[in-house]
C-alpha positions in Angstrom: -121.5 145.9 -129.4 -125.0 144.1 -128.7 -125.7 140.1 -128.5 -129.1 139.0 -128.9 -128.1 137.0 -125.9 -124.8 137.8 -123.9 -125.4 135.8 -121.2 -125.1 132.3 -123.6 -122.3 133.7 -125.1 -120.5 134.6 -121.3 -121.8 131.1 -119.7 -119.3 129.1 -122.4 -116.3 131.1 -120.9 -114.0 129.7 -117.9 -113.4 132.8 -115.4 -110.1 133.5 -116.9 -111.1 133.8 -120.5 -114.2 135.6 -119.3 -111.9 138.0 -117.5 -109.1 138.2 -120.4 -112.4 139.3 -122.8 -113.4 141.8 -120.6 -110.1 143.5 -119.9 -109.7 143.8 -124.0 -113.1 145.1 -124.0 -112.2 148.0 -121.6 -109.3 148.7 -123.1 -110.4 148.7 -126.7 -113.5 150.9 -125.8 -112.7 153.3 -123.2 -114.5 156.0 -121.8 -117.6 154.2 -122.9 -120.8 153.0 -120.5 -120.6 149.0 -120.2 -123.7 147.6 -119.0 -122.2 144.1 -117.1 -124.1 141.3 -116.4 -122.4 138.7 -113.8 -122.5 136.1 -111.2 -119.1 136.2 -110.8 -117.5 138.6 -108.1 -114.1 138.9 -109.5 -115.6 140.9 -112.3 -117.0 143.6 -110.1 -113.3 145.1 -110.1 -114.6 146.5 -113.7 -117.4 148.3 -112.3 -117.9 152.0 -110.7 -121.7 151.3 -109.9 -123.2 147.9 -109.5 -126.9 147.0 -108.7 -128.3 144.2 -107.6 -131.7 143.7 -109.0 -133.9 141.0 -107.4 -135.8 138.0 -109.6 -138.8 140.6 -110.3 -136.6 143.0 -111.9 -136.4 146.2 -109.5 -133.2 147.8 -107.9 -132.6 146.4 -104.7 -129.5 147.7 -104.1 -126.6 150.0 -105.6 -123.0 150.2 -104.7 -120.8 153.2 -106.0 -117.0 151.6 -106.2 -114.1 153.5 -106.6 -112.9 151.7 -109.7 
């Protein structure tokens, strides 16, 4: 699936519902790549790499989980 703009859809959500939506999502497409944008860290439980990407755009960091 692709918004035009995910981030206004995601910004109306409470944490819960915003978790409950991506916990369907996972489960309805699995074995799929998810690109996840968040501020929130209780998402990052979803993720097997995350990078953090500074306010000009480039990779600052990456993380490999073991999710």
């Amino acid at each position: 699936m692709m918004f035009k703009n995910p981030d206004l859809l995601k910004s109306r959500l409470d944490a819960k519902t915003e978790e409950t939506v991506l916990a369907n999502m996972m489960k309805a497409y699995p074995n799929r790549t998810r690109i996840i944008t968040t501020h929130r860290p209780s998402m990052l439980k979803y993720c097997t790499r995350v990078y953090r990407i500074n306010e000009n755009g480039n990779v600052v960091e990456e993380n490999i989980t073991g999710n």
